[in-house]
C-alpha positions, 0 to 999 in steps of 0.5 A: 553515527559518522558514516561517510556519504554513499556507504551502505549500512546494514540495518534491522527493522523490528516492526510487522513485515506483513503490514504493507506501511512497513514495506514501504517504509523499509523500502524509502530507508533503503533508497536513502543508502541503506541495506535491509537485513531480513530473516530467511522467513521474510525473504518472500515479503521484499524479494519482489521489491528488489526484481522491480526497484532494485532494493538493497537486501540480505538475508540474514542479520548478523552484524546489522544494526537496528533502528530504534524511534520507529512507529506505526499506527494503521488507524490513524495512520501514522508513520514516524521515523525518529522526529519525522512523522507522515500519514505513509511514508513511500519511497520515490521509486514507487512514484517514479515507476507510476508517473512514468506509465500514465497513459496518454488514453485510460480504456477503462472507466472504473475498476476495482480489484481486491479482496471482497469482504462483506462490506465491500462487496454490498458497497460496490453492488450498492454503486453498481445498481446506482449507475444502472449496473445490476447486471454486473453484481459480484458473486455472493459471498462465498459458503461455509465450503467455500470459505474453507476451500478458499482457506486451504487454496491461500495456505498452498499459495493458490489464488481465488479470482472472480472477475464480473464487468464490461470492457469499461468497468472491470471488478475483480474479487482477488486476494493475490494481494493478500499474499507475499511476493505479490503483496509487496509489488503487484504489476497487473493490479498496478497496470488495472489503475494506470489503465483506470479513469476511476477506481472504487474505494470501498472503506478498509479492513478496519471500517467497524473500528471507524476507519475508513481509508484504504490504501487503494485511494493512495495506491490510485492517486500515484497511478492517476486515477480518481478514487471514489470513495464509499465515505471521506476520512482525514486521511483524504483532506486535500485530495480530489475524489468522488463519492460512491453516492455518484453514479458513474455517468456524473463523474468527470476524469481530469489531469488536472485534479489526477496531477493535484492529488500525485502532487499533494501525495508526492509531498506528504509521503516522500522524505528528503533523501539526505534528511532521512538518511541522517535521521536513520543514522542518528537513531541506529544501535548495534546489535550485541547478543540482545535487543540493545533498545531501551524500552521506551525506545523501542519500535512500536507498531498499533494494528487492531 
């Protein structure tokens, strides 16, 4: 498709815009010239991105076209756009806001912040007890009232917090981040990570399936901070990080290894601007009435 340089094009993305992959992928799409169209349901999901960014939207998507050849997989994870394809793609903006605010000192040693399943929650009690840290136990797991309770607090959009730590090791039980505006751009958890030496990295949502990235190693790399990991993965190949098998008095915060990782990130997960936009306008179709997408053609999204 011929569109001269610096025109906006209005588009549609058919894939999850609950899936945080999608909301970084919808956001590198716009910086390279293009303005998102979305329901008035899914405002919620991208209205923080234009406060924080300035991301081009609208609500409505009468007379967008939409782009065909997209795929997710978040087991992998895999992000492709027409022939390009990345683990994650993430727009440069993202990068920029987080290099930009590296402090020149981190107050704090380690810190976690997020939902506390089961399996993270007996993972980081597990390195809290090896690094001599007993005493700062996260609470049990809530009981069958308190699930319910939490249950009816996220359905009215209220969060539940619990916060256990000392003034250098900050553990925060959250699911703010499991709700729109504040999952697509979370100024405190982001500011916890720039504050951080170190931030642990319980395995992800999807660890009975074998899998075991997060995107908080990633979502730490961009801030400086050193992941520490309860087990290494593909999705980790190349980066410097620790093992939840180190106790905090054994682990040595760098610039050096925190600079390799931005770097290697910052190369993997950032599309050239032009050749992103060419790539979108090749693989853009108009809507007429109905879904104009040949099947086998058609934005793919896999989550388990």
């Amino acid at each position: 498709m011929d569109i001269p340089e610096g025109q906006k094009v209005d588009v549609v993305i058919d894939l999850p815009i609950y899936l945080l992959q999608t909301l970084r992928l919808v956001h590198a799409i716009a910086e390279t010239g293009f303005r998102i169209c979305v329901e008035p349901e899914d405002e919620k999901a991208v209205v923080r991105l234009k406060k924080t960014f300035g991301m081009d939207y609208r609500v409505g998507t009468a007379g967008a076209q939409r782009i065909a050849g997209l795929y997710l997989d978040h087991l992998k994870p895999v992000t492709r756009i027409g022939s390009f394809e990345r683990p994650l793609v993430m727009p440069k903006a993202i990068f920029d806001y987080c290099r930009a605010r590296w402090p020149h000192e981190r107050g704090v040693d380690v810190s976690f912040a997020g939902l506390l399943t089961q399996n993270r929650r007996t993972a980081i009690n597990e390195w809290l007890a090896l690094s001599g840290l007993e005493q700062l136990s996260v609470p049990a797991e809530p009981t069958f009232l308190g699930t319910q309770f939490r249950k009816l607090a996220r359905r009215l959009n209220f969060p539940i917090e619990d916060e256990v730590g000392t003034r250098n090791v900050k553990i925060f039980s959250s699911d703010r981040g499991r709700h729109f505006p504040l999952k697509s751009w979370n100024t405190a958890y982001y500011k916890l990570m720039l504050d951080s030496k170190f931030v642990l990295c319980p395995s992800g949502d999807f660890k009975a399936n074998g899998v075991a990235w997060t995107y908080r190693f990633f979502e730490g790399v961009l801030c400086g901070t050193i992941p520490v990991v309860e087990e290494p993965c593909a999705a980790y190949e190349g980066y410097r990080f620790h093992l939840m098998s180190d106790p905090l008095p054994s682990l040595q915060w760098s610039r050096e290894a925190a600079e390799h990782n931005f770097a290697l990130a910052r190369e993997q997960m950032v599309l050239d601007s032009e050749l992103l936009r060419a790539e979108v306008l090749r693989l853009l179709a108009p809507i007429e009435g109905k879904h104009p997408v040949e099947p086998d053609h058609a934005p793919e999204v896999f989550v388990t």
